[in-house]
N, CA, C, O and CB atoms as a CASP TS submission, in Angstrom:
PFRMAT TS
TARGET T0000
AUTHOR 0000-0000-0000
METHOD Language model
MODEL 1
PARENT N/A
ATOM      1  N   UNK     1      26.798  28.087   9.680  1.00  0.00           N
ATOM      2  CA  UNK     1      26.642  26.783   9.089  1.00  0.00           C
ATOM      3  C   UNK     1      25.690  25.962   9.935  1.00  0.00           C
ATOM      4  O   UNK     1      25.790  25.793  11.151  1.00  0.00           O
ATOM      5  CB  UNK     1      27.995  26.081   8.946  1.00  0.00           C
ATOM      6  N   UNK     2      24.884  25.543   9.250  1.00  0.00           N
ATOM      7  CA  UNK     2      23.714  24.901  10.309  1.00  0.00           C
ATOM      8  C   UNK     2      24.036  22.815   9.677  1.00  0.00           C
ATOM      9  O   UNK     2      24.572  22.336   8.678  1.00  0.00           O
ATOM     10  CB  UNK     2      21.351  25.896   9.707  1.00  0.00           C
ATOM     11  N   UNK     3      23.573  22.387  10.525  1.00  0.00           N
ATOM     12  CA  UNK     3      23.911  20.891  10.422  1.00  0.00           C
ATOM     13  C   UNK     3      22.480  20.279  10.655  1.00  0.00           C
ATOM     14  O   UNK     3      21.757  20.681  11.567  1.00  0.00           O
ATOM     15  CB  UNK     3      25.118  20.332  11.605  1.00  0.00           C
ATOM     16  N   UNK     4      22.028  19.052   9.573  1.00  0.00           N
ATOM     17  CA  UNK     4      21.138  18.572   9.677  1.00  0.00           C
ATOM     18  C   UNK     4      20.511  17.575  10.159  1.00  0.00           C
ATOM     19  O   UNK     4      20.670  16.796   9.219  1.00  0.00           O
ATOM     20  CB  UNK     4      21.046  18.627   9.134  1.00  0.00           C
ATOM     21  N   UNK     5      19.886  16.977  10.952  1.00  0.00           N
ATOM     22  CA  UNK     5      19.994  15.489  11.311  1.00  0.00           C
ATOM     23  C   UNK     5      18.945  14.718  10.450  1.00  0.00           C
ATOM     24  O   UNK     5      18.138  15.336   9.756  1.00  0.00           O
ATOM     25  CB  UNK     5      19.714  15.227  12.939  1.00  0.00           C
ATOM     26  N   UNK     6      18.962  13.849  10.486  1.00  0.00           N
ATOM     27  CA  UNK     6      17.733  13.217   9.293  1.00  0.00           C
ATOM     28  C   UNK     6      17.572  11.525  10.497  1.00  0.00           C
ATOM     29  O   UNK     6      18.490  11.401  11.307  1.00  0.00           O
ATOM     30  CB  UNK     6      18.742  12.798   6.811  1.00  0.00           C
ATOM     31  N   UNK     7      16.607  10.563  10.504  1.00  0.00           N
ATOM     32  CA  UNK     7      16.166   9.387  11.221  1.00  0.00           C
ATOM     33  C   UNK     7      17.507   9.433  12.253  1.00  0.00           C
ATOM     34  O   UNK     7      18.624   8.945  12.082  1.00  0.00           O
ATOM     35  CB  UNK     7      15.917   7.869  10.165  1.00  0.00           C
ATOM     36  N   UNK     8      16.921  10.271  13.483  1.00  0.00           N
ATOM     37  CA  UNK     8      18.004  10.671  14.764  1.00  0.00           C
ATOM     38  C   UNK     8      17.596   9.320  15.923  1.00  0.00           C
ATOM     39  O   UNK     8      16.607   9.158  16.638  1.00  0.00           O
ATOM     40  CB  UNK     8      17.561  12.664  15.622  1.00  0.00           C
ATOM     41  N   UNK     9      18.462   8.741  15.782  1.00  0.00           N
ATOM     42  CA  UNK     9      18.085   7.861  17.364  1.00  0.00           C
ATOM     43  C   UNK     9      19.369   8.410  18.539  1.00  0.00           C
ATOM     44  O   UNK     9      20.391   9.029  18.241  1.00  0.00           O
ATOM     45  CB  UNK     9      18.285   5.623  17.089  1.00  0.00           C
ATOM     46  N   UNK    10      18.999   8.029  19.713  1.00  0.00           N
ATOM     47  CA  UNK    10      19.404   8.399  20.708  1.00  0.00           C
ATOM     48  C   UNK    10      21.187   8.155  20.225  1.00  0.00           C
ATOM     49  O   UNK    10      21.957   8.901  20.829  1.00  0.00           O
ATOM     50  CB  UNK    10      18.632   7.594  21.977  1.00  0.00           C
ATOM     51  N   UNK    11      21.609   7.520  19.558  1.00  0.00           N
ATOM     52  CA  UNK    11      23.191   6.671  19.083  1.00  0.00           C
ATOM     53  C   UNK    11      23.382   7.746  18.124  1.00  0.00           C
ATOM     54  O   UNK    11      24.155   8.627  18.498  1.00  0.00           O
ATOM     55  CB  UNK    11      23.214   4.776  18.247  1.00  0.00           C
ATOM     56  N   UNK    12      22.939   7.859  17.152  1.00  0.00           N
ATOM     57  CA  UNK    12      23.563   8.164  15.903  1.00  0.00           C
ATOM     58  C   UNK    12      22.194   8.528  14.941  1.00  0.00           C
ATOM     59  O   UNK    12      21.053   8.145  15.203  1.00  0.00           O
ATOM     60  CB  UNK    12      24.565   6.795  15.337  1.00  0.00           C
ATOM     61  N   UNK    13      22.563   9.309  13.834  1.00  0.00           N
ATOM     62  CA  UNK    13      21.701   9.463  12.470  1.00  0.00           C
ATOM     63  C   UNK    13      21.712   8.940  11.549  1.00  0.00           C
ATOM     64  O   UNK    13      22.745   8.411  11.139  1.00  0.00           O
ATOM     65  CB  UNK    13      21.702  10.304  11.931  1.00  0.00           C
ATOM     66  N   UNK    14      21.001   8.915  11.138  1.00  0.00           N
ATOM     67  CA  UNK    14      21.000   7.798   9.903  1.00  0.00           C
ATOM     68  C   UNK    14      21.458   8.453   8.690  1.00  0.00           C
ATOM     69  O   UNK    14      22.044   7.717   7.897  1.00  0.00           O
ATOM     70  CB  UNK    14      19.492   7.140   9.559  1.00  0.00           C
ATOM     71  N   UNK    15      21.255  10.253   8.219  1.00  0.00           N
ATOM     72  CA  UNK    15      21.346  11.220   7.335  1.00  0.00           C
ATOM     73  C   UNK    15      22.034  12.297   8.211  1.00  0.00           C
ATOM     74  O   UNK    15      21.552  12.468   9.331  1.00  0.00           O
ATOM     75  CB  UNK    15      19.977  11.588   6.690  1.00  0.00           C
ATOM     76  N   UNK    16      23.369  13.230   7.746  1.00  0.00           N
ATOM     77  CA  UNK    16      23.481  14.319   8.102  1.00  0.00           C
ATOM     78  C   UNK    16      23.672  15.350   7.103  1.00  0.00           C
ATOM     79  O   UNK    16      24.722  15.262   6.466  1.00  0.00           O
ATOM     80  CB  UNK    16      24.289  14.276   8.897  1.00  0.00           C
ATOM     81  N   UNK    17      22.725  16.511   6.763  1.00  0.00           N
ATOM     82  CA  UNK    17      23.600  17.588   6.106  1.00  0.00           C
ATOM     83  C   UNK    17      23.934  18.556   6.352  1.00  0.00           C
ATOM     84  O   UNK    17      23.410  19.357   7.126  1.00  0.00           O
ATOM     85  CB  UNK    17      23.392  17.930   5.317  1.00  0.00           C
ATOM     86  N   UNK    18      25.035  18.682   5.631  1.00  0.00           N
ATOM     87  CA  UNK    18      26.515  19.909   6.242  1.00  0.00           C
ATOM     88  C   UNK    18      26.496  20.715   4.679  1.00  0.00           C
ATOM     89  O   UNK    18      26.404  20.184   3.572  1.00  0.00           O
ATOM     90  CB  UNK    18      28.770  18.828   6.725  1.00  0.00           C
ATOM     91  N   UNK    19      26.630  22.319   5.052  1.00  0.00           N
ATOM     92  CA  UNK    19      26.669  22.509   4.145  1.00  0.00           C
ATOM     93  C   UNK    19      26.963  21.873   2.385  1.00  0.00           C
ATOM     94  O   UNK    19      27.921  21.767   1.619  1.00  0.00           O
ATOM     95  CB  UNK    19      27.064  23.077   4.629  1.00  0.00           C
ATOM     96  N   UNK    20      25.598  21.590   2.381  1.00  0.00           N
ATOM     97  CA  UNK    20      24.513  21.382   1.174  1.00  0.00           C
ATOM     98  C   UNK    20      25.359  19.604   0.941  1.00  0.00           C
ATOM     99  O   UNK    20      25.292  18.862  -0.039  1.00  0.00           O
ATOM    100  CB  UNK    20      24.662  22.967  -0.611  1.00  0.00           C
ATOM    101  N   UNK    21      25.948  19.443   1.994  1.00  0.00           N
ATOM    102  CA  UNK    21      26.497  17.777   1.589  1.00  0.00           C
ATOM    103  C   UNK    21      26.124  16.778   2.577  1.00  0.00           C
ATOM    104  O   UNK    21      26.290  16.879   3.792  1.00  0.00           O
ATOM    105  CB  UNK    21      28.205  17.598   1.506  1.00  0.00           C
ATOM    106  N   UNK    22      25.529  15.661   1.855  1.00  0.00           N
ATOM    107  CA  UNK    22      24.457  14.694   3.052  1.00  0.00           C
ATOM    108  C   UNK    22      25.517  13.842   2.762  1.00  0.00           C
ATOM    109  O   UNK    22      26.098  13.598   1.704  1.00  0.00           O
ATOM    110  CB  UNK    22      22.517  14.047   2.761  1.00  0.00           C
ATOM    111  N   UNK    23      25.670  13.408   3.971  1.00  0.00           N
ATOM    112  CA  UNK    23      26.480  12.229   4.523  1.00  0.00           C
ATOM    113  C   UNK    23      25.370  11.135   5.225  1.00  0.00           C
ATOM    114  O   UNK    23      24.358  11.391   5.879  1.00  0.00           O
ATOM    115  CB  UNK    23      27.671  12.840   5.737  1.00  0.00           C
ATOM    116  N   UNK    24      26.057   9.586   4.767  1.00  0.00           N
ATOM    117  CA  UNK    24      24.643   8.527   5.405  1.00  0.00           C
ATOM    118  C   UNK    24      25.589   7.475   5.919  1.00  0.00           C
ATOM    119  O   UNK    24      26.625   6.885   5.612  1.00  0.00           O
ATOM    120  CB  UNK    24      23.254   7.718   4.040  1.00  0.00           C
ATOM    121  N   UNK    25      24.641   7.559   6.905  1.00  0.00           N
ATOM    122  CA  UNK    25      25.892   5.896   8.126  1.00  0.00           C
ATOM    123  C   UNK    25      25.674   4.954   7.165  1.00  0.00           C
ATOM    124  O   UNK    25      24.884   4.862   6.225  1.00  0.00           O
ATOM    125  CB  UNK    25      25.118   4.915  10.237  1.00  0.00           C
ATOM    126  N   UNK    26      26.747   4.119   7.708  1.00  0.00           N
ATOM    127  CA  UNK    26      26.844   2.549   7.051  1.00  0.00           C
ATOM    128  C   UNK    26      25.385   2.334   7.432  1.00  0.00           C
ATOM    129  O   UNK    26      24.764   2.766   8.404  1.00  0.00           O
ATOM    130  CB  UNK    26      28.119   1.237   7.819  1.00  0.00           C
ATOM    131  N   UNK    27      24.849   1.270   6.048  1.00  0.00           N
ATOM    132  CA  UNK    27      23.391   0.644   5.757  1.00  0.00           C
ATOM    133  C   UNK    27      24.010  -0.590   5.641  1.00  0.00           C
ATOM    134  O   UNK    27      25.079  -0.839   5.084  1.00  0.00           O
ATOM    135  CB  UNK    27      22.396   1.158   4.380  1.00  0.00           C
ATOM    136  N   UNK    28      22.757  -1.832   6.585  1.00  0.00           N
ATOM    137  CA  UNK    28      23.188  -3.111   6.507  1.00  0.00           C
ATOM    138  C   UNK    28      21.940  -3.240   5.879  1.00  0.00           C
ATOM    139  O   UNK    28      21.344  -2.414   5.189  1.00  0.00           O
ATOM    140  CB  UNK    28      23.646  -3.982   7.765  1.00  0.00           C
ATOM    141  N   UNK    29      21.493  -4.824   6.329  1.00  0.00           N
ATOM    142  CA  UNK    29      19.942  -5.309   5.675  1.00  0.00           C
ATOM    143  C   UNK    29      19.738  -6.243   6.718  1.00  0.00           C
ATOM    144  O   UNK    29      19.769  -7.471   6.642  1.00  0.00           O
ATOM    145  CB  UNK    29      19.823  -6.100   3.953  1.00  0.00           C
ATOM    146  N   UNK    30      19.523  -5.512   7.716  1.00  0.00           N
ATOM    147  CA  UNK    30      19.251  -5.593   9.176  1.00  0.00           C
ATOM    148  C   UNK    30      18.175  -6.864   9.261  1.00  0.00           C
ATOM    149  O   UNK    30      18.223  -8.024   9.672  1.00  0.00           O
ATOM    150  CB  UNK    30      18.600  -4.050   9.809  1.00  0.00           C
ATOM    151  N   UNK    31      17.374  -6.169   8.764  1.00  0.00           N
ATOM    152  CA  UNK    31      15.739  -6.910   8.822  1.00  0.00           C
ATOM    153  C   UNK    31      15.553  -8.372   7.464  1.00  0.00           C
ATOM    154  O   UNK    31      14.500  -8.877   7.073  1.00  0.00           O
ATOM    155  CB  UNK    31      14.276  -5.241   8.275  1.00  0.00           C
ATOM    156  N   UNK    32      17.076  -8.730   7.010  1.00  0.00           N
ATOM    157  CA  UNK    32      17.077  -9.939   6.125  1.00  0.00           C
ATOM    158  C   UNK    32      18.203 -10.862   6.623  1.00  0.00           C
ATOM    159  O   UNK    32      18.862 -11.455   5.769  1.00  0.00           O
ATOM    160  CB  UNK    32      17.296  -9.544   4.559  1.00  0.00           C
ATOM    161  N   UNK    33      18.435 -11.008   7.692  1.00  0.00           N
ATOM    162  CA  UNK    33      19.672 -11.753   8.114  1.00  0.00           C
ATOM    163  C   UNK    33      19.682 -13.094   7.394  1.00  0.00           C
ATOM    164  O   UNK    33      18.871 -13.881   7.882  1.00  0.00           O
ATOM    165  CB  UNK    33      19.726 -11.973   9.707  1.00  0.00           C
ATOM    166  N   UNK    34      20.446 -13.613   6.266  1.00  0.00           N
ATOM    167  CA  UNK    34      20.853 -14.982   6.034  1.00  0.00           C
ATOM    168  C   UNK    34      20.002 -15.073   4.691  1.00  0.00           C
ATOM    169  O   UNK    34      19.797 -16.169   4.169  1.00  0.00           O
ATOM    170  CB  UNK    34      20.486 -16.144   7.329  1.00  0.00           C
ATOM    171  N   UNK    35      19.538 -13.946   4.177  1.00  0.00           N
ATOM    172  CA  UNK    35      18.750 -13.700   2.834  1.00  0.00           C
ATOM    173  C   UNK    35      20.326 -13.652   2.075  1.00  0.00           C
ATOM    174  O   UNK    35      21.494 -13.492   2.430  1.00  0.00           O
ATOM    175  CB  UNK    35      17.521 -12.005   2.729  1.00  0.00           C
ATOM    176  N   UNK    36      19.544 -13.901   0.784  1.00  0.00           N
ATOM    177  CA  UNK    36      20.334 -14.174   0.004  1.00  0.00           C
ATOM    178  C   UNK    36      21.592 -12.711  -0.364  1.00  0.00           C
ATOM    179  O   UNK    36      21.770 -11.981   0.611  1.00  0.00           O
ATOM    180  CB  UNK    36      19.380 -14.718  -1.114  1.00  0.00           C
ATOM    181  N   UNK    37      22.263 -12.388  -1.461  1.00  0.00           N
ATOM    182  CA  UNK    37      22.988 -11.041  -0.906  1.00  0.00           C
ATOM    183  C   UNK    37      22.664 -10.398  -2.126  1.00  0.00           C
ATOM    184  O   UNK    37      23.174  -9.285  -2.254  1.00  0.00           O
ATOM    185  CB  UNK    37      24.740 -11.035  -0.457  1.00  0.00           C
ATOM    186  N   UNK    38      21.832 -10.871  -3.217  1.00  0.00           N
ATOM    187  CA  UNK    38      21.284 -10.476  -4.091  1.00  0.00           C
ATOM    188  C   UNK    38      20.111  -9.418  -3.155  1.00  0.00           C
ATOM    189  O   UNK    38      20.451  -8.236  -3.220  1.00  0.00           O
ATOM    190  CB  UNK    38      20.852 -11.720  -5.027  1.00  0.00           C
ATOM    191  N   UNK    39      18.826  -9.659  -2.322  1.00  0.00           N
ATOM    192  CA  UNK    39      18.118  -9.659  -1.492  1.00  0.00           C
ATOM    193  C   UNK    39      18.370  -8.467  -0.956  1.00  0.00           C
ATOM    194  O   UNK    39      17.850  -7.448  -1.410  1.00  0.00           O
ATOM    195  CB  UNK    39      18.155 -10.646  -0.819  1.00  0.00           C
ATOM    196  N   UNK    40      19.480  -8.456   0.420  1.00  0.00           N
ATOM    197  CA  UNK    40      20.437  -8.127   1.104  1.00  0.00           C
ATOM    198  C   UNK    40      20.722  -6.197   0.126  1.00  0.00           C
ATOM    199  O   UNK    40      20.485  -5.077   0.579  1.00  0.00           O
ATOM    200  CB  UNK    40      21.784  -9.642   0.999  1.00  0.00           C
ATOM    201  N   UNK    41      21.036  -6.424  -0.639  1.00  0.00           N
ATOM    202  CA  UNK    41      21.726  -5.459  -1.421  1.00  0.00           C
ATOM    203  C   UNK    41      20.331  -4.641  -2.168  1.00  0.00           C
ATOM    204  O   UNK    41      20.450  -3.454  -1.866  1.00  0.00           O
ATOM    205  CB  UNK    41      22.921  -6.288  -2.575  1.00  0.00           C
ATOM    206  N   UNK    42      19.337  -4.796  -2.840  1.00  0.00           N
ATOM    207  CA  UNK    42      18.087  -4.325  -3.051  1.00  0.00           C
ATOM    208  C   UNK    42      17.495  -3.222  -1.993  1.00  0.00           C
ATOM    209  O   UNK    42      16.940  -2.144  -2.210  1.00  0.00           O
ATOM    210  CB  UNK    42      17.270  -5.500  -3.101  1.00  0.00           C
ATOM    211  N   UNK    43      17.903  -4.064  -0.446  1.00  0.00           N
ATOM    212  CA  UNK    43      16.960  -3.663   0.307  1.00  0.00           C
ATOM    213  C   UNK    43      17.891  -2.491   1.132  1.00  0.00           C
ATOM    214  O   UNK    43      17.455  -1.815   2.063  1.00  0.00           O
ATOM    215  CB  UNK    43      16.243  -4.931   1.151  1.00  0.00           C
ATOM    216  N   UNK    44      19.486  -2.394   0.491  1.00  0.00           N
ATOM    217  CA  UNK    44      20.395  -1.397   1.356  1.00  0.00           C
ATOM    218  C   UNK    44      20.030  -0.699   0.361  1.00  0.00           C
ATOM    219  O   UNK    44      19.777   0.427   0.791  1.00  0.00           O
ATOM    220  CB  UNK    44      22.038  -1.550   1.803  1.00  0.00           C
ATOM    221  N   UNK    45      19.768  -0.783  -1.369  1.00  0.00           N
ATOM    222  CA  UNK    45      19.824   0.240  -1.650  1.00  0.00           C
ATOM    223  C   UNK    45      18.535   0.902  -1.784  1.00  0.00           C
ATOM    224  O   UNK    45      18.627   2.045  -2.232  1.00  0.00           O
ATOM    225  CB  UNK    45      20.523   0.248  -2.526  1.00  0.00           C
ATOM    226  N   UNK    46      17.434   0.522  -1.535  1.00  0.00           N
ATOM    227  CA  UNK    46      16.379   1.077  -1.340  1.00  0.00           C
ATOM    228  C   UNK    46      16.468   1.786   0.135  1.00  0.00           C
ATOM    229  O   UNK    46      15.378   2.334   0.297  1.00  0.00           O
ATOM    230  CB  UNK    46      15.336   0.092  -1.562  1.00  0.00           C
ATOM    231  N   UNK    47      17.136   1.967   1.055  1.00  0.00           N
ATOM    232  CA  UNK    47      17.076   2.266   2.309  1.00  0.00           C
ATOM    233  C   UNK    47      17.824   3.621   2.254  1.00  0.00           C
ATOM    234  O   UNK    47      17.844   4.572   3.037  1.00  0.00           O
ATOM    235  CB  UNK    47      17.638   1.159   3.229  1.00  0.00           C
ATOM    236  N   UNK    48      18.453   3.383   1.027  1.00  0.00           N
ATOM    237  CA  UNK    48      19.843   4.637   0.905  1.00  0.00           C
ATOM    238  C   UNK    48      18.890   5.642  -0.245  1.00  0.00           C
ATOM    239  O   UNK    48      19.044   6.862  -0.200  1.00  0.00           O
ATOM    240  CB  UNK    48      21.917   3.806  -0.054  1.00  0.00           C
ATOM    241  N   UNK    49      18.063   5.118  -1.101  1.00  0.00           N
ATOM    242  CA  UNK    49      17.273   6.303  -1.982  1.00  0.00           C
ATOM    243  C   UNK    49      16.178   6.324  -0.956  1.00  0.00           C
ATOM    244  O   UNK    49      15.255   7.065  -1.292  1.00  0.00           O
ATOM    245  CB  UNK    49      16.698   5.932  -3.783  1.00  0.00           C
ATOM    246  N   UNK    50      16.018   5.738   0.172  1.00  0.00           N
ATOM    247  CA  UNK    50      15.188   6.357   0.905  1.00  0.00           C
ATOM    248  C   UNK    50      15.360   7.758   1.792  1.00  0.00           C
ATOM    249  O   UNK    50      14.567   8.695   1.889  1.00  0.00           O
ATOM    250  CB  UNK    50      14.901   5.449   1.582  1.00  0.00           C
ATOM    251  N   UNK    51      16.630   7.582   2.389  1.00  0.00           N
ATOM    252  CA  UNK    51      17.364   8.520   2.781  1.00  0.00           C
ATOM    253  C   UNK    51      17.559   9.569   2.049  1.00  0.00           C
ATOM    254  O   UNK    51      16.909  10.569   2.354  1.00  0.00           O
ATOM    255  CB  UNK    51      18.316   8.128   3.058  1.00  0.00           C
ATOM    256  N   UNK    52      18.513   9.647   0.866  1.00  0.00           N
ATOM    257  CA  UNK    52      18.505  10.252  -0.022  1.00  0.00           C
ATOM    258  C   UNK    52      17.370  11.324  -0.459  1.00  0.00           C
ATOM    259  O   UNK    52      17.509  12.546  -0.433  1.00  0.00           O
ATOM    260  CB  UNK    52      18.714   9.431  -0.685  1.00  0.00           C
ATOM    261  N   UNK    53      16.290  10.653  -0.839  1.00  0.00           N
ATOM    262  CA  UNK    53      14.972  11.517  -0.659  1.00  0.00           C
ATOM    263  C   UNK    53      14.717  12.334   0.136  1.00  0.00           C
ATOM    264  O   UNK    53      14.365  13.478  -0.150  1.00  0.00           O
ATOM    265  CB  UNK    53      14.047  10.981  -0.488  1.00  0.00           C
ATOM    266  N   UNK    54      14.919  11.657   1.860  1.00  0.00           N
ATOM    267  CA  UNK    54      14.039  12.544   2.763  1.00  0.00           C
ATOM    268  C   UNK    54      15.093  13.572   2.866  1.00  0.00           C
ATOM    269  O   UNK    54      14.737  14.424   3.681  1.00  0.00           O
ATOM    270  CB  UNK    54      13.457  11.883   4.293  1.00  0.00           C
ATOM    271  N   UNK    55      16.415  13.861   2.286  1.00  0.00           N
ATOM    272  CA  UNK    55      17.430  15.198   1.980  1.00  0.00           C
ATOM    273  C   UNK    55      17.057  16.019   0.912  1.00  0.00           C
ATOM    274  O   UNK    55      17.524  17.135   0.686  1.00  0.00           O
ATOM    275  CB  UNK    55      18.895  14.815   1.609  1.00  0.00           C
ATOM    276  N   UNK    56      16.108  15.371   0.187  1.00  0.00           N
ATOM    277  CA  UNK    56      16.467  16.027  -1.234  1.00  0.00           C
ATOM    278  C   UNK    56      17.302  16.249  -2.192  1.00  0.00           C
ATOM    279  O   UNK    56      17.556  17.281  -2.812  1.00  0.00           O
ATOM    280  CB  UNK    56      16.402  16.770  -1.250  1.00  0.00           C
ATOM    281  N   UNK    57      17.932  14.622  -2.304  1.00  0.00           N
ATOM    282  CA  UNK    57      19.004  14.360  -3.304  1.00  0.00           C
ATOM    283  C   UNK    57      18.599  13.024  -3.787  1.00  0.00           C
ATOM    284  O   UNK    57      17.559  12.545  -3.336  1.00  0.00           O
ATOM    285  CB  UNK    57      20.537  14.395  -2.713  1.00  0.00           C
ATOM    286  N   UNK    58      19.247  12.413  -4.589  1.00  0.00           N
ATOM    287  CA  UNK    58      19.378  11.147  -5.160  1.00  0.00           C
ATOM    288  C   UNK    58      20.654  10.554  -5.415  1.00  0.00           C
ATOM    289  O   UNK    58      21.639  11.220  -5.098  1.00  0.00           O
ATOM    290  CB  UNK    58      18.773  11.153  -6.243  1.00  0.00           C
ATOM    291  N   UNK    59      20.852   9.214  -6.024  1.00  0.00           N
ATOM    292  CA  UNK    59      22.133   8.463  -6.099  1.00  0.00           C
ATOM    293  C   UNK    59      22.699   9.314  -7.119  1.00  0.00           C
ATOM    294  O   UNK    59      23.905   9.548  -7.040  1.00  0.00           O
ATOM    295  CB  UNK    59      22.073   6.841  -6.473  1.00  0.00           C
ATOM    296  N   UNK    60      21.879   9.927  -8.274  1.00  0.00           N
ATOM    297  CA  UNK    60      22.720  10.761  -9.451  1.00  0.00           C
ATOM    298  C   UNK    60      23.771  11.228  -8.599  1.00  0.00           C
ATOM    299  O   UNK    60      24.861  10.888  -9.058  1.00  0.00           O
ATOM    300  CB  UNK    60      21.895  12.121 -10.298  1.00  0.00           C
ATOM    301  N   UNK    61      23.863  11.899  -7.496  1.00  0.00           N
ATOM    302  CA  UNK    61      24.763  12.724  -7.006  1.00  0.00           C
ATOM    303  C   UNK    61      25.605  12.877  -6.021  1.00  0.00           C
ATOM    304  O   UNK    61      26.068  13.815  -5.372  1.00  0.00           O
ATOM    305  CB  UNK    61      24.390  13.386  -6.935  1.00  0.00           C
ATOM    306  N   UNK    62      25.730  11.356  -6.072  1.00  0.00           N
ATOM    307  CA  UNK    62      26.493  10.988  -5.185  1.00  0.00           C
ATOM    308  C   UNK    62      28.376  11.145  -5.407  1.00  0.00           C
ATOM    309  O   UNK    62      28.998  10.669  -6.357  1.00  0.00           O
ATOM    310  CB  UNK    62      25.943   9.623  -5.034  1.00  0.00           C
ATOM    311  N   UNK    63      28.850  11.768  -4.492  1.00  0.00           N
ATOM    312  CA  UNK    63      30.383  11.876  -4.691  1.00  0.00           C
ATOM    313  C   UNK    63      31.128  10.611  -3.886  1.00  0.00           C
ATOM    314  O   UNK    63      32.321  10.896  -3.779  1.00  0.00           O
ATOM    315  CB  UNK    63      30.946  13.426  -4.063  1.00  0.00           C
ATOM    316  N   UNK    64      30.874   9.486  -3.364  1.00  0.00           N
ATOM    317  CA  UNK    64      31.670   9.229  -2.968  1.00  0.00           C
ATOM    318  C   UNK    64      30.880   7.686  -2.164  1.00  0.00           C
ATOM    319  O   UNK    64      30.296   7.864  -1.095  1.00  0.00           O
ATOM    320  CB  UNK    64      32.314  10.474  -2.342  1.00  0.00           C
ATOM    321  N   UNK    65      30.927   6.356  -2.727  1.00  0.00           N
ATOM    322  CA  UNK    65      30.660   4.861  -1.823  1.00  0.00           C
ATOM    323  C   UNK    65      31.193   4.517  -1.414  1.00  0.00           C
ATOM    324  O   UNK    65      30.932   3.476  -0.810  1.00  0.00           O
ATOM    325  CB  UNK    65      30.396   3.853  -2.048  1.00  0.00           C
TER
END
């Protein structure tokens, strides 16, 4: 079983996949502090089909928020 790392900083990953299942750390909206949460929420979920992508999956297939 091989394990994947995906945006690795010295702390933690941002993407892991484990057999054929990507797991993604909590996403804030780091870079919008005090933006609105309409804003806020756009920019987590663009961060998460960003992720998503660089695995080769999408939200279709997601088991589990």
């Amino acid at each position: 079983m091989t394990i994947e790392r995906h945006a690795t900083t010295a702390l933690m990953s941002q993407a892991v996949v484990h057999n054929g299942v990507a797991y993604l750390s909590g996403q804030v909206a780091m870079d919008l502090p005090g933006a609105p949460v309409a804003d806020q929420a756009r920019a987590i979920f663009a961060r998460i089909d960003s992720l998503l992508d660089r695995v080769g999956t999408d939200r279709s297939k997601l088991l589990s928020a």
